[in-house]
NUMINU-595250 format. One record per atom (N, C-alpha, C, O, CB): residue in three letters; atom name; y, z, x. Coordinates in pm, 1 decimal. Glycine has a CB too. Layout:
> ALA|CA|Y|Z|X
...
END
This chain:
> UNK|N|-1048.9|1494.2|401.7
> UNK|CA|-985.9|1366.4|421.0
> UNK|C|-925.5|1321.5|288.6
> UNK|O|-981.6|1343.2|181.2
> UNK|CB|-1086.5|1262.7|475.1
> UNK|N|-814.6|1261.0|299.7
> UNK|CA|-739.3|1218.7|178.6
> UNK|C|-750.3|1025.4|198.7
> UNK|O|-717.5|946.2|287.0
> UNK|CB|-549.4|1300.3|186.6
> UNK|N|-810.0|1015.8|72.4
> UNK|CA|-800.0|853.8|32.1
> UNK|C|-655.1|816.7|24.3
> UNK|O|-569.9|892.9|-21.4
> UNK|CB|-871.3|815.3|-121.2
> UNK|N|-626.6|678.7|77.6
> UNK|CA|-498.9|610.8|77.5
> UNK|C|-457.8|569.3|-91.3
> UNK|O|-555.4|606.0|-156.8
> UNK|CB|-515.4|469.1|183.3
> UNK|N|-369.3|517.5|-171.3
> UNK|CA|-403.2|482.8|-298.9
> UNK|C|-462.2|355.1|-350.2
> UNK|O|-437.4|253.9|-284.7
> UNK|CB|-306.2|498.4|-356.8
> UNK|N|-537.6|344.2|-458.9
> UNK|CA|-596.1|226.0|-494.3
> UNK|C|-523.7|144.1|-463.5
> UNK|O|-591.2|56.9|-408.8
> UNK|CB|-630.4|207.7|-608.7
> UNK|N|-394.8|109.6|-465.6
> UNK|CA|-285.7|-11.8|-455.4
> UNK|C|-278.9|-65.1|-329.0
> UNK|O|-284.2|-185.9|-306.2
> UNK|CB|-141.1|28.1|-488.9
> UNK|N|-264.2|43.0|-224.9
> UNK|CA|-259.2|47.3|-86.6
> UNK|C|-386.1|3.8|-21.9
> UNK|O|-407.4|-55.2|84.0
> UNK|CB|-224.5|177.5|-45.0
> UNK|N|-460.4|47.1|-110.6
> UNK|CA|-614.3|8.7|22.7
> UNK|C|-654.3|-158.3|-41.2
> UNK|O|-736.3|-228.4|18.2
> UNK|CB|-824.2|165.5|-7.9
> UNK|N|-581.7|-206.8|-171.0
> UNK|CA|-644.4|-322.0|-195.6
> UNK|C|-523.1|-411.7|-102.5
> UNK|O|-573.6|-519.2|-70.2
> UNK|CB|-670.1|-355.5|-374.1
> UNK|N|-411.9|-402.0|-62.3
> UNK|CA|-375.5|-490.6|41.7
> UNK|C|-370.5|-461.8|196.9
> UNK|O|-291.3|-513.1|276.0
> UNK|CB|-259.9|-526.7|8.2
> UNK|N|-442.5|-395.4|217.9
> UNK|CA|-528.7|-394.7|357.7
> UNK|C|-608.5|-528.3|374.3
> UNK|O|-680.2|-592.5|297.6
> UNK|CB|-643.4|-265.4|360.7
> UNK|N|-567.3|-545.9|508.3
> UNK|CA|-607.1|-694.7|524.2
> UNK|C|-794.6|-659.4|570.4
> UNK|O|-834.2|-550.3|529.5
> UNK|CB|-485.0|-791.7|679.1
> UNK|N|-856.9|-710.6|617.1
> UNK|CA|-1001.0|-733.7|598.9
> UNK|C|-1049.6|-635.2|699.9
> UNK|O|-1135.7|-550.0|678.1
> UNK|CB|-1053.6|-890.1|623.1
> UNK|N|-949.4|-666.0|878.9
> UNK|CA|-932.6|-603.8|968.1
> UNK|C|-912.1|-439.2|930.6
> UNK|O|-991.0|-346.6|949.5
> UNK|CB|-835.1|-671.7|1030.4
> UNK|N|-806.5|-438.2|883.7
> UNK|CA|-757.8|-298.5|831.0
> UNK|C|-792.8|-244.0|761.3
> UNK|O|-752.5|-132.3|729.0
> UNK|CB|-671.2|-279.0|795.0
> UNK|N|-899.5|-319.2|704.2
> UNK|CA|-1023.5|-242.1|571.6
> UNK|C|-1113.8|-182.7|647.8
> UNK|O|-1096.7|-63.5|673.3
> UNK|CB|-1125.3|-355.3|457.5
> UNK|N|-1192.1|-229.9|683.7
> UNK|CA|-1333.5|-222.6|824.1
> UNK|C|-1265.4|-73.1|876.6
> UNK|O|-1316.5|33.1|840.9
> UNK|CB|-1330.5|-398.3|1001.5
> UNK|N|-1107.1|-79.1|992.5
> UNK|CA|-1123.8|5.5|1060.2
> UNK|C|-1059.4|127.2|970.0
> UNK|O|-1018.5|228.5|1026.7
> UNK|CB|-1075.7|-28.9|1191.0
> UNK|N|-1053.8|115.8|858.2
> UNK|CA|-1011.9|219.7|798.3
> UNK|C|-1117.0|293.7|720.2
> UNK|O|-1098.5|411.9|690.9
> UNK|CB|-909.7|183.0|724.8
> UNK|N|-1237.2|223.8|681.6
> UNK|CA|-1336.3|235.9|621.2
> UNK|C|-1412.1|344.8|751.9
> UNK|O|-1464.2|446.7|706.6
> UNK|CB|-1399.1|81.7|573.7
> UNK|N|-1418.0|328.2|885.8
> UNK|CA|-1480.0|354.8|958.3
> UNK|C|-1412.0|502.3|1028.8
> UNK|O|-1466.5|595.7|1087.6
> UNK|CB|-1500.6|236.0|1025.1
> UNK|N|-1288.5|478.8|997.9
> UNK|CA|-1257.2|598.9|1055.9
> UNK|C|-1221.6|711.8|952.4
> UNK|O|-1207.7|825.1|998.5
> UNK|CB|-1148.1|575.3|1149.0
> UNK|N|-1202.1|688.6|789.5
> UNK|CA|-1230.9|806.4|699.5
> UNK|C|-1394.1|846.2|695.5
> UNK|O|-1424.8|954.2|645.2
> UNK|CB|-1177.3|766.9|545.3
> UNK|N|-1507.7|749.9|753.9
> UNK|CA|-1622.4|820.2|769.6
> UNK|C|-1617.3|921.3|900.7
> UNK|O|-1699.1|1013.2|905.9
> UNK|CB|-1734.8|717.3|777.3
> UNK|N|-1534.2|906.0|991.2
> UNK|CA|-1590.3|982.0|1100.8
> UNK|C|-1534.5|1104.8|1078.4
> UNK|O|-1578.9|1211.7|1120.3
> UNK|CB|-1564.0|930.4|1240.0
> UNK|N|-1401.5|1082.4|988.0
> UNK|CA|-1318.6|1230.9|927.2
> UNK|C|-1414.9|1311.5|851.0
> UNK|O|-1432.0|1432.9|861.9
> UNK|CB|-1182.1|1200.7|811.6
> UNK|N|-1478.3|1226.9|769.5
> UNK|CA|-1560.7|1299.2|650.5
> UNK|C|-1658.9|1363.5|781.4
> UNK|O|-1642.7|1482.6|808.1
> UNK|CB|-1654.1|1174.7|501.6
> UNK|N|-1728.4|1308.3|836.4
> UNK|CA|-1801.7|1334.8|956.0
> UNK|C|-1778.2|1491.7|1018.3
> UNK|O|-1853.2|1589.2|1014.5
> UNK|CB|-1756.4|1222.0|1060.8
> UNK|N|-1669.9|1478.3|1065.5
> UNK|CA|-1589.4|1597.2|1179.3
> UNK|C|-1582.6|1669.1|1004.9
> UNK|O|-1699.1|1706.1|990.0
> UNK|CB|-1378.9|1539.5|1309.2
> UNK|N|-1526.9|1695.2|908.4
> UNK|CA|-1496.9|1824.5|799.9
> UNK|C|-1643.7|1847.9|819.8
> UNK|O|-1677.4|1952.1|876.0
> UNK|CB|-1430.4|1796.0|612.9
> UNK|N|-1717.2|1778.8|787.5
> UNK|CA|-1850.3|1850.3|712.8
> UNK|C|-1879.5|1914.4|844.3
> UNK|O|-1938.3|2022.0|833.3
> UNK|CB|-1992.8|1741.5|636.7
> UNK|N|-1847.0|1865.9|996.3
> UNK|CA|-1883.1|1976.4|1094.2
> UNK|C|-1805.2|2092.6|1136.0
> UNK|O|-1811.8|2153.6|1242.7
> UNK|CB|-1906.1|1923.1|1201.9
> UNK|N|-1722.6|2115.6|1024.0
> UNK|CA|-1583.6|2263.6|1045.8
> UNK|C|-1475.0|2175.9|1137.3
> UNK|O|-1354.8|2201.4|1130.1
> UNK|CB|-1653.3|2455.6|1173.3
> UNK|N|-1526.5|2071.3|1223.3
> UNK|CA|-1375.9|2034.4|1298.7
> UNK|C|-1247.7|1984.0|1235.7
> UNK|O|-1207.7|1868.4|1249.9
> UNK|CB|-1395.3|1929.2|1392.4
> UNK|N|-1191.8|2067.9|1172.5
> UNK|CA|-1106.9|2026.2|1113.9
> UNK|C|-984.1|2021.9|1196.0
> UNK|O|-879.7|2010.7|1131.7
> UNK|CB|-1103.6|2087.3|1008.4
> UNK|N|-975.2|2028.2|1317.2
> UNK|CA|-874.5|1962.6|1425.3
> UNK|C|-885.8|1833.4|1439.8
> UNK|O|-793.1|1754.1|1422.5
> UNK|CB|-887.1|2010.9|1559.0
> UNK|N|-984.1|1808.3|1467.8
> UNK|CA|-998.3|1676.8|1487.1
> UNK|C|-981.1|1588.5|1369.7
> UNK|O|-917.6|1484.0|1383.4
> UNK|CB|-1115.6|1657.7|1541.1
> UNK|N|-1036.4|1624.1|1245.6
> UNK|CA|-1039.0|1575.4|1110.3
> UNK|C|-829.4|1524.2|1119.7
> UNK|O|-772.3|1415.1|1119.7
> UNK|CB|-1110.8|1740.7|968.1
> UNK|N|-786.6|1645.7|1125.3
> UNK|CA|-668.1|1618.4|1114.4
> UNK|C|-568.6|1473.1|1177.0
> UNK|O|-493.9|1389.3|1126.5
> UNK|CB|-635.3|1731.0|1158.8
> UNK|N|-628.0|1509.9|1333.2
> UNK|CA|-600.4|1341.7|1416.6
> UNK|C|-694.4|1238.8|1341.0
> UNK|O|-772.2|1222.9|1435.0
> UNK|CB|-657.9|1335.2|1613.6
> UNK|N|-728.3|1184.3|1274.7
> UNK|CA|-850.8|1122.0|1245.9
> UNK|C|-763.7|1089.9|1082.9
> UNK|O|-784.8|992.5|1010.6
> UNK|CB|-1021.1|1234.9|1263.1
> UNK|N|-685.0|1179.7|1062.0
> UNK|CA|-596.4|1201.2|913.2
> UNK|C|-482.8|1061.9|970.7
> UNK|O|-469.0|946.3|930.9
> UNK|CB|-494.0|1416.9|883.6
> UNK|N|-423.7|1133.1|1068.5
> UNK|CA|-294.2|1053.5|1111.9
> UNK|C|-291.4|941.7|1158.9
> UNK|O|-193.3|868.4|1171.8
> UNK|CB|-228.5|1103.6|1194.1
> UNK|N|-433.2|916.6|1196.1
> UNK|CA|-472.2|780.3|1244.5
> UNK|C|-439.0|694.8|1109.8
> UNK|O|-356.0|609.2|1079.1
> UNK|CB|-643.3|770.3|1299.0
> UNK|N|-542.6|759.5|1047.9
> UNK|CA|-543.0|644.2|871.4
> UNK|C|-384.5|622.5|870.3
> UNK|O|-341.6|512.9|906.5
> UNK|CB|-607.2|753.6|665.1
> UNK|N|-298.4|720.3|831.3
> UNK|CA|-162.9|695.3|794.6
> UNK|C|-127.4|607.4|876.9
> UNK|O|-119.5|492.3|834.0
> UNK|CB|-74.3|801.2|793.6
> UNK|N|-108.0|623.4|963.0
> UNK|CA|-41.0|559.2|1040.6
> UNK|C|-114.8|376.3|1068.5
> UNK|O|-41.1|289.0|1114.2
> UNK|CB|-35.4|665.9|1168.7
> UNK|N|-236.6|351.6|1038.9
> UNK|CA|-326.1|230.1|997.5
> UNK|C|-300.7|184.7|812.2
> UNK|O|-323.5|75.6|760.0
> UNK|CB|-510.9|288.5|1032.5
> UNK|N|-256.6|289.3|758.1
> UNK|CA|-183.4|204.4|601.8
> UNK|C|-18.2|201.9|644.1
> UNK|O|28.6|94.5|606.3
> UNK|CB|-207.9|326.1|409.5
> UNK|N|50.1|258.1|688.4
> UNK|CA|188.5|174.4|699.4
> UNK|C|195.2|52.7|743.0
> UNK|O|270.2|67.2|839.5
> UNK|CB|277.0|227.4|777.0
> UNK|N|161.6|-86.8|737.7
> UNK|CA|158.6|-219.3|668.7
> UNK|C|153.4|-245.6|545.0
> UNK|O|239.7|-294.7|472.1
> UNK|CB|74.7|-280.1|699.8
> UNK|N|26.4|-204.1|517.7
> UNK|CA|0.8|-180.1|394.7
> UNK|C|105.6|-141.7|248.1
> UNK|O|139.5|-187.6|139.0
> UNK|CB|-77.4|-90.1|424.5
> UNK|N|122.8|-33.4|332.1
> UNK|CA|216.0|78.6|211.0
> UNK|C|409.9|-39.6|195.8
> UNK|O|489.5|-41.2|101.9
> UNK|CB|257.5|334.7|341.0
> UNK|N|416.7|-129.6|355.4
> UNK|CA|523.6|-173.0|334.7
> UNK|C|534.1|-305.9|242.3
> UNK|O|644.8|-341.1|201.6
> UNK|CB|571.3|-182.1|453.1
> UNK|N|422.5|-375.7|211.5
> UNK|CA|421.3|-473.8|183.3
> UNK|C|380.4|-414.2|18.8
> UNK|O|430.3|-492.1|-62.4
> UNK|CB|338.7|-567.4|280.1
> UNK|N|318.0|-319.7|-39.3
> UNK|CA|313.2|-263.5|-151.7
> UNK|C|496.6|-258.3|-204.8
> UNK|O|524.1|-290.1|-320.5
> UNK|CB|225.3|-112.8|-126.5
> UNK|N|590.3|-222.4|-122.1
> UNK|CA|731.0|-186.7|-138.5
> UNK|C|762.3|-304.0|-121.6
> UNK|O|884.9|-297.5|-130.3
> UNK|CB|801.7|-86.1|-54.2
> UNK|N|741.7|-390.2|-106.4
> UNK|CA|817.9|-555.3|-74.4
> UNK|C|724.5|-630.1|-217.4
> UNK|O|765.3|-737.6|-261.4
> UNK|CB|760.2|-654.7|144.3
> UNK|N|623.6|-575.3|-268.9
> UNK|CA|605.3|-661.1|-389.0
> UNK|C|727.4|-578.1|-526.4
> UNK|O|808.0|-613.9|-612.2
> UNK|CB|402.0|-654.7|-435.1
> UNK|N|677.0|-470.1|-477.3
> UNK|CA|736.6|-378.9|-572.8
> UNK|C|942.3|-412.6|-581.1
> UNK|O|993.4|-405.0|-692.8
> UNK|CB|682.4|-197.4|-501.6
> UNK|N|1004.8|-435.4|-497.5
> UNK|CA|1116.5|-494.2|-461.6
> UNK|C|1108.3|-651.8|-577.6
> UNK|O|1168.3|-682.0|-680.8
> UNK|CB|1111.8|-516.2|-272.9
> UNK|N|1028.1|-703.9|-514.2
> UNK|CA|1016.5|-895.1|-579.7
> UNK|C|1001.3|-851.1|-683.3
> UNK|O|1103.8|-869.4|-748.9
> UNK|CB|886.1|-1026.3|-541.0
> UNK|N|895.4|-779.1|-761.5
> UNK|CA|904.8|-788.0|-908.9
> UNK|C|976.9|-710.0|-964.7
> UNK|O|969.2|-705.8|-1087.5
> UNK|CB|801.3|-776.3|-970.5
> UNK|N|1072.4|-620.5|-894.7
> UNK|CA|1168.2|-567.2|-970.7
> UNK|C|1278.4|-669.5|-946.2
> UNK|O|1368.6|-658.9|-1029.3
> UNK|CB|1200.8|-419.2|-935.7
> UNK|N|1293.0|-745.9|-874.3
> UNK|CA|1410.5|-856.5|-887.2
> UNK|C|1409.9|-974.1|-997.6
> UNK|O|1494.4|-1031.9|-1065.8
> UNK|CB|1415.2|-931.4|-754.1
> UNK|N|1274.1|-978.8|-979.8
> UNK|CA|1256.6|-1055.4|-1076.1
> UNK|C|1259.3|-1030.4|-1240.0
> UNK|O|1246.2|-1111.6|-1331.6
> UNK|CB|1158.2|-1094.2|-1040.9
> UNK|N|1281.6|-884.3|-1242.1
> UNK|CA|1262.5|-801.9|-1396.6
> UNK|C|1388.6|-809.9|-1400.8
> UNK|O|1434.6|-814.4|-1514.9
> UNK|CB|1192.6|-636.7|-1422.5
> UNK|N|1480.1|-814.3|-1295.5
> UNK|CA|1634.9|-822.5|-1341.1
> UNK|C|1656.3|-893.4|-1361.8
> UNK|O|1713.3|-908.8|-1469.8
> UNK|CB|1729.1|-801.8|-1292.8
> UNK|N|1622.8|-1033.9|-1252.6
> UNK|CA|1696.0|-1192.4|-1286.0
> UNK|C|1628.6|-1278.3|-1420.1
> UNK|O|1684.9|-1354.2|-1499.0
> UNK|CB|1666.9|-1306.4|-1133.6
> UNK|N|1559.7|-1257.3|-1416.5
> UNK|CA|1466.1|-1340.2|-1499.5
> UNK|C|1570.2|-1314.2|-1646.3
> UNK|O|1640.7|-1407.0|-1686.2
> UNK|CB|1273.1|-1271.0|-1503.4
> UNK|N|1569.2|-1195.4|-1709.1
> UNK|CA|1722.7|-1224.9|-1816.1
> UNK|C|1820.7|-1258.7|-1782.5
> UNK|O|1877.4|-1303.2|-1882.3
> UNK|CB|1783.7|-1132.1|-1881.8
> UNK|N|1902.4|-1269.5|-1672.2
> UNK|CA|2018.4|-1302.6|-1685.6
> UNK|C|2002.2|-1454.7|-1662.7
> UNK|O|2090.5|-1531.1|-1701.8
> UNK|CB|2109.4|-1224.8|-1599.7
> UNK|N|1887.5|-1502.1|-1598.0
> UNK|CA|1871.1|-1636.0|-1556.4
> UNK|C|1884.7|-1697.8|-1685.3
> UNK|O|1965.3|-1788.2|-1707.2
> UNK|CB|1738.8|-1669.7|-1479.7
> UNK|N|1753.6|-1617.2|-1828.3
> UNK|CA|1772.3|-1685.9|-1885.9
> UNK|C|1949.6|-1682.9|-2011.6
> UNK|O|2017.2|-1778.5|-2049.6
> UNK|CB|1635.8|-1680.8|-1921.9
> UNK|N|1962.9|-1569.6|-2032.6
> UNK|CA|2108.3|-1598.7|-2047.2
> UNK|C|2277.4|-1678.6|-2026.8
> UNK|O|2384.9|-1700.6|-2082.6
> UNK|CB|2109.7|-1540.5|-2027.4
> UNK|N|2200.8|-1696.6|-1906.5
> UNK|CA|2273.5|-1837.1|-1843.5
> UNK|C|2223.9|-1939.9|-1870.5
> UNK|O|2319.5|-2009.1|-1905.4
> UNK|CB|2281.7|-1854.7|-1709.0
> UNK|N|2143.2|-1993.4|-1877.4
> UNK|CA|2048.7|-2135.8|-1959.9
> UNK|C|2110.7|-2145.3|-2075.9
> UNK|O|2167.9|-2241.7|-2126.7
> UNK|CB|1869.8|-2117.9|-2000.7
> UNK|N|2087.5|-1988.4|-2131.0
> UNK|CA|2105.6|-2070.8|-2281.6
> UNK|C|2262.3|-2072.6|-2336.6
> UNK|O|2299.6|-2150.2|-2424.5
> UNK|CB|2006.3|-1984.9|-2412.4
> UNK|N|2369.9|-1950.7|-2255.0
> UNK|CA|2477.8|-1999.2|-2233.6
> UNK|C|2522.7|-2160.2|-2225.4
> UNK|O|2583.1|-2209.4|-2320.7
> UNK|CB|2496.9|-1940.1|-2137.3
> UNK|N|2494.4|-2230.4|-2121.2
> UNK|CA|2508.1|-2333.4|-2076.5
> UNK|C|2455.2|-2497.4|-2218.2
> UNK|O|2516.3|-2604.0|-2226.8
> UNK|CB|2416.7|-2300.7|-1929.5
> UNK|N|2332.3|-2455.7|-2301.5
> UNK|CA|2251.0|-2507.7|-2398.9
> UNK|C|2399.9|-2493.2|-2505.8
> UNK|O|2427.0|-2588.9|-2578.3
> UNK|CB|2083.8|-2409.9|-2434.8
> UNK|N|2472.8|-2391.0|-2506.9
> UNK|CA|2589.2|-2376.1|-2635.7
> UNK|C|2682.8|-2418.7|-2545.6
> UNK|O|2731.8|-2306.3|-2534.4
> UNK|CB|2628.8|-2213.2|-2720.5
> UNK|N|2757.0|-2492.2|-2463.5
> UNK|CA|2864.6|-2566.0|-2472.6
> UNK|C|2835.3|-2662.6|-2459.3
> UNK|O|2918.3|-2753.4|-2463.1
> UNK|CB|2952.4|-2548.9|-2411.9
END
């Protein structure tokens, strides 16, 4: 079983913690019993239970890169504006 990334599993909402917590145990579960078929569905489940997650990681990541852009030109314009 593959862990989601630290970033990703800390904005999992409380809901999506629990059932994600519960179903990488039943994966770990099924490997340690050779089922690694099942392990696999049990894989795709998780993925497919962090895409929220993973989108809202890309929507902070978006804001603070907007903000790494605007934030100089914002202030360049201020102080533009301070000299006439």
């Amino acid at each position: 079983m593959r862990h989601a990334s630290v970033q990703v599993r800390a904005l999992l909402t409380e809901e999506e913690r629990a059932r994600y917590e519960k179903l990488f145990e039943v994966g770990k579960y099924l490997e340690s019993q050779e089922r690694r078929d099942l392990a696999y569905t049990i894989q795709r489940e998780l993925e497919f239970l962090i895409e929220p997650a993973i989108e809202r990681l890309q929507e902070k990541g978006r804001q603070r890169g907007n903000r790494d852009y605007l934030d100089p030109i914002v202030t360049r314009a201020k102080n533009n504006e301070e000299q006439i």
